[in-house]
C-alpha positions as CSV (number, residue, x, y, z in Angstrom):
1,X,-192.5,42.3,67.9
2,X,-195.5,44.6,68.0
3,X,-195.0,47.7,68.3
4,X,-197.0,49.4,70.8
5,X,-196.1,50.3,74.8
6,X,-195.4,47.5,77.1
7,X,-198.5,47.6,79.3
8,X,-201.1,46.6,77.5
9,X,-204.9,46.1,78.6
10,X,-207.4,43.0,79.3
11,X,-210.9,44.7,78.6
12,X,-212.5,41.1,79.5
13,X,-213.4,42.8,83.3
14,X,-215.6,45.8,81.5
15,X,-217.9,43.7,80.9
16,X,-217.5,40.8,83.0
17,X,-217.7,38.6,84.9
18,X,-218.2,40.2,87.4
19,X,-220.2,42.8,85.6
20,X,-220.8,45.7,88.3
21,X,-219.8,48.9,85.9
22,X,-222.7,51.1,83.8
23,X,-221.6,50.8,80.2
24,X,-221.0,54.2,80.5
25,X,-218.4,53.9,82.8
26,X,-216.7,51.1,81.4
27,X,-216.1,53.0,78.3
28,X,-214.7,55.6,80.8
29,X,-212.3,53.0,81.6
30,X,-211.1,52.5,78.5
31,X,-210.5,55.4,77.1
32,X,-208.7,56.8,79.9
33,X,-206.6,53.6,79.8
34,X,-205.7,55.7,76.1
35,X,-204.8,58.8,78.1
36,X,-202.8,56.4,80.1
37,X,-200.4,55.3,77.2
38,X,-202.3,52.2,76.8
39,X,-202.0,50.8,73.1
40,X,-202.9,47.4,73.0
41,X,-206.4,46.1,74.1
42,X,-207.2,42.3,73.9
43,X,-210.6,41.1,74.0
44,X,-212.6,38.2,72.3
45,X,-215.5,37.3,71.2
46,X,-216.4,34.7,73.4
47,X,-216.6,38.0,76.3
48,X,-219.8,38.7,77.0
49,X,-220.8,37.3,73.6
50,X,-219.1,39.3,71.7
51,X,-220.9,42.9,73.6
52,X,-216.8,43.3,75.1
53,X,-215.7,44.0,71.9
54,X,-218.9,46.2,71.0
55,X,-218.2,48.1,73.9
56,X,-214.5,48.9,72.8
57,X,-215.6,50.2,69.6
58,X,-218.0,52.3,71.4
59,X,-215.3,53.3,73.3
60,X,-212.9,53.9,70.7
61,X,-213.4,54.2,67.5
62,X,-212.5,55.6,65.1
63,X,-209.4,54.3,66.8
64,X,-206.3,56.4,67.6
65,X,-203.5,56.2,65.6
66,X,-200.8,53.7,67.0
67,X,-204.0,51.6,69.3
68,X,-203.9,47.7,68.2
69,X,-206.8,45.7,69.1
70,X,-206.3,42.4,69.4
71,X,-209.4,39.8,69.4
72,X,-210.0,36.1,69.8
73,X,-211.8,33.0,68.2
74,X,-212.3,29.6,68.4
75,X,-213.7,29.3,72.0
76,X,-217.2,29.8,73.5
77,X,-218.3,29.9,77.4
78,X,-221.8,28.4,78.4
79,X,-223.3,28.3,81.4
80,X,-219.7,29.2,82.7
81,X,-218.1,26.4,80.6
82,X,-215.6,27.0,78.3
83,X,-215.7,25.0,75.1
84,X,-212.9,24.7,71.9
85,X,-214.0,25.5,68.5
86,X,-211.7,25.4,65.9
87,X,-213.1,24.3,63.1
88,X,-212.2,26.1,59.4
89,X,-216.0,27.4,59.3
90,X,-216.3,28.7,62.8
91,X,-213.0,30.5,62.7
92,X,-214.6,32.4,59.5
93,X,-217.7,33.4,61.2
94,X,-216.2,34.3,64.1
95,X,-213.9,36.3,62.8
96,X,-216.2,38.1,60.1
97,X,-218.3,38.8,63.1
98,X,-215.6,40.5,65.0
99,X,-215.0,42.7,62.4
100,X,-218.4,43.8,62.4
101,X,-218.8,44.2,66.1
102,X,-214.9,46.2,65.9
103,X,-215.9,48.5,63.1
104,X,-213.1,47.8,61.0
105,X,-212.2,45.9,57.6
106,X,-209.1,44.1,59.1
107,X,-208.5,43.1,62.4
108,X,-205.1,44.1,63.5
109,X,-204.3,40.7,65.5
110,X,-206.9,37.4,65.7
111,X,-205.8,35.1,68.2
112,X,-206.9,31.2,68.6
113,X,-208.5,31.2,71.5
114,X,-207.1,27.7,72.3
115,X,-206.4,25.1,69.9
116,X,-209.4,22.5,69.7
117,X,-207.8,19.3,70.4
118,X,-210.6,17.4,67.7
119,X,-209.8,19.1,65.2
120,X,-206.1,19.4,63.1
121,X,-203.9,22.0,63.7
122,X,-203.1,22.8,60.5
123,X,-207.2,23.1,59.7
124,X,-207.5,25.9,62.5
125,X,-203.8,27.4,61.5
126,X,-204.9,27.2,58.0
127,X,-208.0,29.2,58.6
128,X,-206.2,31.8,60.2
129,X,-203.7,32.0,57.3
130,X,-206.6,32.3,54.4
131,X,-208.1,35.6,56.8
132,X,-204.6,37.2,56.5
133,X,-204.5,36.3,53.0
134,X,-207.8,38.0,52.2
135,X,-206.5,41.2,54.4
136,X,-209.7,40.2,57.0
137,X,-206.8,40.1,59.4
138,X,-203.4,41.5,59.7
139,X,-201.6,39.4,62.1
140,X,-202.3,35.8,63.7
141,X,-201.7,35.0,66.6
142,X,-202.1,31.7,68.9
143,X,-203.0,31.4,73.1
144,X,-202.0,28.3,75.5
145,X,-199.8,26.5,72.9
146,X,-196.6,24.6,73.5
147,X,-192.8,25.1,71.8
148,X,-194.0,22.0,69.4
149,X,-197.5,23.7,68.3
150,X,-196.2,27.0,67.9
151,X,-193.2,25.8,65.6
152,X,-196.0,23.3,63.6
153,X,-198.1,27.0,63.5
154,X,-195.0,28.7,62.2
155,X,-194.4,26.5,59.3
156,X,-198.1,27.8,57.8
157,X,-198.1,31.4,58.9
158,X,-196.1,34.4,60.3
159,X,-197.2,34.3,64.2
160,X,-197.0,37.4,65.5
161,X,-197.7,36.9,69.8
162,X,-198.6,34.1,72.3
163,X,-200.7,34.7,75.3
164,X,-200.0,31.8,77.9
165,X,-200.2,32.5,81.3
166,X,-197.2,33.6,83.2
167,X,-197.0,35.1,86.6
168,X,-194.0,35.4,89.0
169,X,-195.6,32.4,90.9
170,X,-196.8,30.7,87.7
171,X,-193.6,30.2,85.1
172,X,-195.2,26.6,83.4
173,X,-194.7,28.6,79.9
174,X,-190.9,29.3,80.4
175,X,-190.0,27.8,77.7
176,X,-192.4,29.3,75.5
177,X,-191.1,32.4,76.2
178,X,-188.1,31.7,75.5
179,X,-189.0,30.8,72.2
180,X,-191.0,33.7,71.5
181,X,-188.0,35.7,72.7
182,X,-185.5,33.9,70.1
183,X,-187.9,34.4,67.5
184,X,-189.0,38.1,68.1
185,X,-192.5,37.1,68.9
186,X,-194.5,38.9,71.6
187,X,-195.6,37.3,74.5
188,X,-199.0,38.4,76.0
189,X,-198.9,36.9,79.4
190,X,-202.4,36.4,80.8
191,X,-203.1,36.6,84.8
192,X,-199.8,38.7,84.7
193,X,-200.4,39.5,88.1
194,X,-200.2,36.6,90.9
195,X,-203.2,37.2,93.4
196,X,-200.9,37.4,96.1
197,X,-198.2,39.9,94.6
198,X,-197.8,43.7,94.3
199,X,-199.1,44.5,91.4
200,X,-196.8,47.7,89.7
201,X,-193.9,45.4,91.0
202,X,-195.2,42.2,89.6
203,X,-195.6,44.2,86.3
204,X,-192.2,45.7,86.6
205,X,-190.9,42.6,86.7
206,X,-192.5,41.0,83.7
207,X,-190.7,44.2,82.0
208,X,-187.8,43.4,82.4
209,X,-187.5,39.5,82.5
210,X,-187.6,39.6,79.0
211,X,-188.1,42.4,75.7
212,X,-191.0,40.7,73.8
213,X,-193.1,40.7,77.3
214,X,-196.7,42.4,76.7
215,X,-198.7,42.0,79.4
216,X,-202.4,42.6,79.8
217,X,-203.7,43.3,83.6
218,X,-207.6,43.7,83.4
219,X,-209.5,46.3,85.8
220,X,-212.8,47.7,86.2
221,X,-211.0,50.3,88.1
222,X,-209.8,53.5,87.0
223,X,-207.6,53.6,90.1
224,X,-206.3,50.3,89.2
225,X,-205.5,51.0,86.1
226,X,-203.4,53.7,86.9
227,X,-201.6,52.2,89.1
228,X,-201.0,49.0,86.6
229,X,-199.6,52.0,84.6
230,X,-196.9,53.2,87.3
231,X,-195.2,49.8,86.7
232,X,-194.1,51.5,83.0
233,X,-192.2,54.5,84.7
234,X,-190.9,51.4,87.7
235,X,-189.4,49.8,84.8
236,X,-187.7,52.6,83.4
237,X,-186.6,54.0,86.5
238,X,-184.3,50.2,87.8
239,X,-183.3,49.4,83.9
């Protein structure tokens, strides 16, 4: 399990889509999400071509001691299309490319984006594996996966989280979570937040329907943020 506070933060919003905020401002964002207990920051290359994890760095670095931030590869959006790429080669350049845009000689967690269907999962698992051999990266990790890819993942490398989707309305990945939970693997729910819920209560909840849960709520908002925040003290306060 990682070991960071259980809020983490989606910096995909700072630079869009929709991108309404001054860069200025979004790097307001995110280091006051810092000052907010925030330790975890997931972003990816494919955001904003790769100018959301620029902006991070900006933001950030040199990092403060205890911050994780976790990136992606193996997917690209054009035109407002997404597209798999998880070819061996790609992964490489992707992720050598992060660590230039992150400032840093290992990444603390690379994620596959999604697993490209064309191409074999041990190929893209096994790309992953030869980064964390090299040191490039110091965790792997895997997003949208199944119990059956995520135990063919496990027998080539140490997976350290899984970011599915999973909501109080949206609970399609119960069963990878309870996976994750039997293996001590964090679980980085994405839209953690249905758009019809309360959101400290819908993060309150995540908190305590299982001990690996990491969720990520994205904001542009500093008032948002905060209040994503709140749902750490809403947790403590009904456990």
């Amino acid at each position: 399990m990682l070991d960071v506070n259980r809020i983490g933060f989606g910096a995909m919003r700072l630079t869009g889509p929709p991108a309404h905020l001054t860069r200025d401002e979004a790097v307001a964002v995110a280091r006051r999400a810092v000052d907010l207990g925030v330790q975890f920051f997931d972003t990816a290359d494919a955001y904003d071509m790769g100018r959301n994890e620029e902006l991070l760095a900006d933001a950030l670095y040199p990092y403060p001691e205890g911050v994780i931030v976790a990136t992606k590869g193996g997917r690209i959006c054009v035109g407002g299309e997404w597209f798999d790429l998880g070819r061996p080669e790609y992964l490489r350049q992707q992720a050598e490319l992060s660590l230039r845009r992150l400032r840093v000689e290992s990444i603390d967690l690379y994620q596959l984006h999604r697993i490209d269907k064309t191409v074999p999962l041990a190929d893209q698992i096994g790309a992953l594996r030869r980064l964390k051999d090299e040191g490039k990266v110091q965790r792997v990790g895997l997003s949208e996966v199944t119990v059956a890819q995520l135990r063919a993942a496990e027998e080539i490398v140490e997976i350290a989280s899984v970011q599915n989707r999973y909501n109080m309305e949206d609970r399609a990945s119960e069963d990878v979570l309870n996976y994750c939970e039997s293996r001590g693997i964090a679980f980085v729910p994405w839209r953690p937040v249905a758009p019809t819920a309360d959101k400290v209560a819908a993060l309150a909840w995540l908190l305590r329907r299982s001990p690996v849960m990491l969720p990520i709520p994205g904001t542009s908002s500093m008032r948002h943020l905060e209040e994503n925040m709140s749902a750490l003290e809403a947790h403590r306060t009904t456990v």
